[in-house]
C-alpha positions in Angstrom: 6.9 19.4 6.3 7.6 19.9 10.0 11.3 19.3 11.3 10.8 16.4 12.9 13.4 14.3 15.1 15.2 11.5 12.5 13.4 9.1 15.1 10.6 9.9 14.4 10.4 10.0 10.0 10.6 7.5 7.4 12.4 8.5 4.4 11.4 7.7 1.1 13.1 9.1 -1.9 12.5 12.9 -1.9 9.8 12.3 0.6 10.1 12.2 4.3 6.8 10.9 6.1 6.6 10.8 10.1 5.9 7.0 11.8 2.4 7.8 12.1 2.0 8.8 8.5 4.3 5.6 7.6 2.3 3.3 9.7 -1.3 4.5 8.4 -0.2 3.6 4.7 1.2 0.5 5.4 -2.2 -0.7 6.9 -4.7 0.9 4.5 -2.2 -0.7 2.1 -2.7 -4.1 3.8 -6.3 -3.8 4.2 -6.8 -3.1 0.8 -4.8 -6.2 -0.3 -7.1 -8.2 1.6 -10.1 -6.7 0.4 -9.0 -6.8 -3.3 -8.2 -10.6 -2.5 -11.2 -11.8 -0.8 -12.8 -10.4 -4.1 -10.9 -13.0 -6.3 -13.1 -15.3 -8.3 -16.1 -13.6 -7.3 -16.0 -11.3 -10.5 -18.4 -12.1 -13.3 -16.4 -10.9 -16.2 -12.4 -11.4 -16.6 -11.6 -8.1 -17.6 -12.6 -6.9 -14.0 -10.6 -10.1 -12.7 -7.8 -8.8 -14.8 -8.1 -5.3 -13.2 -8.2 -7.2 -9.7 -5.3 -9.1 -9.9 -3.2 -6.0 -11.7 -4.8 -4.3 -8.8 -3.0 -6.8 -6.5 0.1 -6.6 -7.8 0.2 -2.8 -7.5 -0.7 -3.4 -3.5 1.8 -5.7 -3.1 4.6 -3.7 -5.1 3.5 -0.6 -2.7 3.8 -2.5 0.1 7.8 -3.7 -0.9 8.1 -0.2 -1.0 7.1 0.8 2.5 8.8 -1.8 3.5 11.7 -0.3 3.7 
């Protein structure tokens, strides 16, 4: 990784990401949320509903995370 200004990373864990790289997660992260949600109920068998939701939950529990 580059040395990079403090300003200018987000620090998660071990990992240091720059804004940009930050910022493009937390929307793909959103966009999939909303995509996985608009899918709700329009499953025909509840194992894949299953899988959605769980899905959803991993999104969401991803998102606390980059949150931070």
């Amino acid at each position: 990784m580059k040395n990079l200004p403090e300003e200018l990373t987000v620090h998660i864990g071990a990992t240091t990401l720059t804004n940009t790289e930050h910022n493009v997660l937390k929307v793909a992260l959103d966009h999939m949320y909303e995509h996985l949600n608009d899918m709700r109920g329009d499953l025909d068998d509840h194992d894949d509903e299953v899988t959605n939701i769980n899905r959803l939950k991993d999104v969401e529990s991803l998102q606390e995370l980059f949150r931070l």
